[in-house]
N, C-alpha and C positions, 0 to 999 in steps of 0.2 A: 642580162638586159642592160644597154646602155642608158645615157641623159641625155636628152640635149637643151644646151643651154641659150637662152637670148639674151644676147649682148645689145644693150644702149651703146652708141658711139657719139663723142662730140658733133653738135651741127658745126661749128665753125672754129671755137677755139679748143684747142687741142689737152688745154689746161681739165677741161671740162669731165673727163672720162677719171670716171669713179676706181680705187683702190681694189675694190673688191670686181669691177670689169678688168683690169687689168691682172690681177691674180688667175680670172678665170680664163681667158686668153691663153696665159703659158699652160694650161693644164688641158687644154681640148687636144683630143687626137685630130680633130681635122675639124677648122672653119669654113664654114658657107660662106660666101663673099659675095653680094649683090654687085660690085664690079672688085675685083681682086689688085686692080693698080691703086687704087685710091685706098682701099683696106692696106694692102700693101705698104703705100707710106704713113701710112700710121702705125703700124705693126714695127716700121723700120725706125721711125720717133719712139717709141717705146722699147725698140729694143730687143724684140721678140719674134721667134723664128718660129712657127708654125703652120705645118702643110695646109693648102687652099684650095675651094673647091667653085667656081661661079655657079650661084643661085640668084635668077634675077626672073621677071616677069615672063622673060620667055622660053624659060626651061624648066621651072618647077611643075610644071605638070609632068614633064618627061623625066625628073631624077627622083620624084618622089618617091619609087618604088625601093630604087636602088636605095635611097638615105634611108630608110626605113631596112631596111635589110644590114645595113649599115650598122644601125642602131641594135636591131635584134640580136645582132651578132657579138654587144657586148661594145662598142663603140661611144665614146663621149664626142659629141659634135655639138660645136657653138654656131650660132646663127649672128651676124652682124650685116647691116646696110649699107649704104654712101654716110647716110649720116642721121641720128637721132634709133628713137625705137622700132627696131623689126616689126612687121605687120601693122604700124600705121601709117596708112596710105604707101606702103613699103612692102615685097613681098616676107612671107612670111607665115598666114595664115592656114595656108593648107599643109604645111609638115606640123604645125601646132595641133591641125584640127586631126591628124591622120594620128599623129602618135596617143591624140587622148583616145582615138579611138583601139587605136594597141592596146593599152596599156601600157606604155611608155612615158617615163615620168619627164617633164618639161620644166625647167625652172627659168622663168624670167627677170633678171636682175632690174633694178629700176635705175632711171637714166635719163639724157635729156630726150625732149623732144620740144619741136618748134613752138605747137599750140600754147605751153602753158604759159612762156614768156609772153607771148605775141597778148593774151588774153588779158594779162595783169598789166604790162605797160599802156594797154588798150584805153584805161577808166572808165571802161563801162562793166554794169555787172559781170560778178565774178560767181556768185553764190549758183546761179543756175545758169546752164549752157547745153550747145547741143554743137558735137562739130562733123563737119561736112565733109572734110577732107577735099578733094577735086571733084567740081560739077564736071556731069557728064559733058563732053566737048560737044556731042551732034543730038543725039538721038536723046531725049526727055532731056534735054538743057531748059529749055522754054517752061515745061510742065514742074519740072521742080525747083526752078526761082518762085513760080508761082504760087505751087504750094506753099514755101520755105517765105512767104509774103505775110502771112497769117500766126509765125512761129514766135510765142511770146521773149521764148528766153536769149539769151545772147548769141551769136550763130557763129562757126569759125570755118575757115577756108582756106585752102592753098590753092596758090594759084602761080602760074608761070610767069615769067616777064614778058613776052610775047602777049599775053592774052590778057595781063593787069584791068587794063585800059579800057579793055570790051567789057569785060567781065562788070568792073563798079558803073558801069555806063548801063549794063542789064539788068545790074541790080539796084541803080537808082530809079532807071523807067518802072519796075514793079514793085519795091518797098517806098516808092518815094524819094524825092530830091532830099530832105531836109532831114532822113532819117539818119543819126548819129553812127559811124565808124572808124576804123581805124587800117592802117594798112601798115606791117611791122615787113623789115627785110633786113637779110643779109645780119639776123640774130645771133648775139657772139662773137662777132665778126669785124674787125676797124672800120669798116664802114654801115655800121651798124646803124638803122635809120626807121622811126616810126612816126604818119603824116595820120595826125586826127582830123577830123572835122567831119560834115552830112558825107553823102554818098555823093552829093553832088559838086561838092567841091572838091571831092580825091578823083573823080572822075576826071574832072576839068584838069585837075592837076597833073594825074600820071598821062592825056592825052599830050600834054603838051612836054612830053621829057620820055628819053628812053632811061629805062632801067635796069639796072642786073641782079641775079643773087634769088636765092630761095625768096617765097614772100608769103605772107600770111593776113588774111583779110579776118577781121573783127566787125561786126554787125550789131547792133541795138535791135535788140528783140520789139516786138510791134507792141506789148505794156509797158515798153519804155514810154514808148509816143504817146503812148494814153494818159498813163499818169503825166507828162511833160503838157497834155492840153489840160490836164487837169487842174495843174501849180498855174498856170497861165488863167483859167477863168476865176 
């Protein structure tokens, strides 16, 4: 029976990818590549030649069989993304959930990913959180702002640059204007950039500027606001 391994990768700076992900890289028989050119030049930065396979949202239902046969067969296959940890908000989950279901042993290395910077340069609590990953674009977008309006702890988001701007604009009309957040982009990266303030002034903000780069939204849970009208009476 083979392993397959998940591989963390740098979101932006290339410094960023761990000793022991890069050991594990030369030793896979074959990596997954959620796009194989952009794995590629990092494979080519590190130095390291090993055969590639694309695994990405629109084919792991259809390789899943094969990789899994792969693996049965005695195969070591690494899983890596564009960038950060496999299977968040990244494909990945369903060759993790199939092989638990084999009996195929899975080990995940730990690694960057976007959330935990974006949360800590955020200064809002840290201790409890709840992360979102991408709201649904059409269908329950409206129904789970609304829920997520009631959510005490600190909330997290990604979100595109095309939709930034809609996005804290939807979620100032339901948490409120004055409710505390943050917006972190382009983490790791030289132009690396995070705008504090309510929802309603990042709102104002990113309508008025186009943006690029990965981005990550931080939220004040709704016992922020309580206890903040609390210290205020």
């Amino acid at each position: 029976m083979g392993k397959l391994y998940i591989i963390p990768t740098p979101i932006g700076n290339l410094e960023d990818i761990t000793l022991r992900a890069i050991t594990t890289l030369k030793k896979v028989d074959l990596l997954l590549a959620e796009d194989t050119r952009t794995t590629g030049n990092l494979l080519a930065h590190l130095q390291i030649k090993v055969p590639m396979l694309a695994h990405h949202q629109h084919n792991e239902h259809k390789v899943l069989d094969s990789l899994i046969a792969k693996l049965q067969s005695g195969l070591t296959l690494g899983l890596v993304t564009d960038a950060g940890t496999p299977a968040i908000s990244d494909p990945g989950f369903l060759l993790v959930r199939e092989c638990v279901r084999k009996g195929i042993t899975v080990e995940c290395l730990p690694g960057p990913t976007a959330f935990a910077p974006a949360l800590v340069l955020s200064g809002l609590p840290c201790e409890k959180f709840c992360f979102e990953g991408f709201l649904p674009q059409k269908k329950g977008r409206s129904s789970r702002i609304k829920l997520l309006a009631v959510e005490t702890r600190t909330m997290i988001f990604y979100e595109s640059p095309h939709r930034i701007a809609k996005t804290l604009r939807a979620l100032s009309d339901a948490f409120g204007s004055v409710r505390p957040a943050s917006v972190s982009r382009e983490l790791s990266k030289m132009f690396e950039e995070t705008q504090r303030g309510t929802l309603g002034e990042l709102a104002q903000h990113f309508e008025s500027r186009t943006v690029k780069g990965e981005i990550v939204i931080v939220v004040a849970g709704a016992i922020a606001m309580e206890n903040k009208q609390e210290d205020s009476d």
